[in-house]
N, C-alpha and C positions, 0 to 999 in steps of 0.2 A: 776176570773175577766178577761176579754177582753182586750185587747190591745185598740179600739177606740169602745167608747158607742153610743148610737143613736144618741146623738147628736156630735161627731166625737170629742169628749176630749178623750188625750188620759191616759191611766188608768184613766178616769172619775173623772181628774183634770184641764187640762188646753188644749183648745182646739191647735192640731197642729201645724197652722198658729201662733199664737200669741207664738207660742215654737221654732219657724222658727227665727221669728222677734227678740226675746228674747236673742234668741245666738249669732244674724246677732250684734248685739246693742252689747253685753258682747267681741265683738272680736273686735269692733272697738274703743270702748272704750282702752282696750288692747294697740289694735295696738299704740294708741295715747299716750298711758302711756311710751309704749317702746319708741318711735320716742324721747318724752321730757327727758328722762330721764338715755338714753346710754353715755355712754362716750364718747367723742370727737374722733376723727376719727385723727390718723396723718396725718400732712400736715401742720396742724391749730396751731398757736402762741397757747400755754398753755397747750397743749395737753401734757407734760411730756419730748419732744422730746431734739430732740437737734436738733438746726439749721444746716443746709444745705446747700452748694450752690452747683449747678449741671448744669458744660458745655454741652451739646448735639447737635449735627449735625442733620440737617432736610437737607435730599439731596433732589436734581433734583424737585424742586417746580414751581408753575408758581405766575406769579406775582400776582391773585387775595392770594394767601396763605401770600405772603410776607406783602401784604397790612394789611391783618387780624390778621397778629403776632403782636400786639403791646406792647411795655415796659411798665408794668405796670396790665396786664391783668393777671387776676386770672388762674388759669390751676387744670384740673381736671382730676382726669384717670376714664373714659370714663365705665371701667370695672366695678371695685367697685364702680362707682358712689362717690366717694373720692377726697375731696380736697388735691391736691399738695404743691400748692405753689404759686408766683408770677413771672410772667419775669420781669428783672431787666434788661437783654440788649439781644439783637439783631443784630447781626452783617449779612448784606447782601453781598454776592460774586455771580459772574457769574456762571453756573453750566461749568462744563469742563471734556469732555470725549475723550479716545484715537482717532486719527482720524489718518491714514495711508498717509502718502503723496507720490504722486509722484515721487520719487526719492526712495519710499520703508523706508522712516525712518517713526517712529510713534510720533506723537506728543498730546498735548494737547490741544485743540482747544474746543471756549464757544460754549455752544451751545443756539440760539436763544430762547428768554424768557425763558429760564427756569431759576434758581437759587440755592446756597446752602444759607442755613442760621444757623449761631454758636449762640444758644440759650441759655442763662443763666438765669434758674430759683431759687430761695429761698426757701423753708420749710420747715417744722420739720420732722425729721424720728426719728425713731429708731433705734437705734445703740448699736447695739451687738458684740464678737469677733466672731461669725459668718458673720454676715450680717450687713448691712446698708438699713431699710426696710421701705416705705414709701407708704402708700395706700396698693395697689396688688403687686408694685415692688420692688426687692433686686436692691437695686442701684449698679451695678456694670462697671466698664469699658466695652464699648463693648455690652452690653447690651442694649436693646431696650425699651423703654417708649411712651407709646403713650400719649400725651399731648394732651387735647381736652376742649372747653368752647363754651359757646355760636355761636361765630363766624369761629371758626375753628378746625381740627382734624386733627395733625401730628403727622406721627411715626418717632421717635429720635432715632439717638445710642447717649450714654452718655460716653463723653468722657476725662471727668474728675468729684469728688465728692469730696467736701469738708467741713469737720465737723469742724465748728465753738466750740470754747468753751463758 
């Protein structure tokens, strides 16, 4: 028996095209079945976790970033495509780097538009006596999270984490 018959079925059952289609159909069906019906992803109320609050510092920004942070806006890490959390507050400062004076002393001095901002977002992690793990990241001091949604995408160090009971 042949692989495709005269009329191009192949073992002289189903022609290749509609065996093409057939599988295209079975994989998206699939796909849709996995999408409905994985388990919640940490970040998300219900998910298992245990709540969160998490300080982080967004350095040296400019004003259109400060505008786009707003209290209240969802956060996503960017990576896994994973919900975080929510910002709950936003604290805005001047950005401020050494600057040499005159006289040879160093000082701190702002520097024009730009900004820091102390971010405090909410979510559920995961919390082990390892880790504190939330999306892609181990929550840790000092550690870096990128924060991203619709309107904006900052990289953080987190500089405090706190597990709610």
């Amino acid at each position: 028996m042949r692989l495709l018959d005269e009329k191009g079925r192949l073992f002289g059952l189903i022609n290749i095209i509609d065996l093409l289609v057939l599988i295209l159909v079975i994989a998206v069906v699939a796909g849709g079945a996995y999408h409905f019906t994985r388990p919640q992803r940490a970040g998300q109320p219900g998910t298992g976790g245990k709540k969160v609050v998490v300080l982080a510092l967004v350095s040296n920004v400019s004003q259109y970033t400060v505008d786009a942070v707003q209290v209240g806006s969802t956060v996503f890490d960017p990576t896994a495509k994973s919900h975080l959390g929510k910002i709950i507050a936003a604290e805005v400062t001047p950005h401020k780097e050494p600057v040499e004076t005159a006289d040879g002393r160093v000082v701190l001095a702002d520097v024009p538009e730009r900004f820091d901002m102390l971010v405090t977002w909410e979510g559920y992690a995961s919390v082990t006596d390892k880790a504190v793990a939330i999306a892609s990241y181990e929550l840790r001091v000092g550690s870096t999270v990128v924060l991203g949604n619709r309107d904006f995408m900052v990289s953080t160090t987190v500089l405090k984490v706190d597990i709610e009971d």
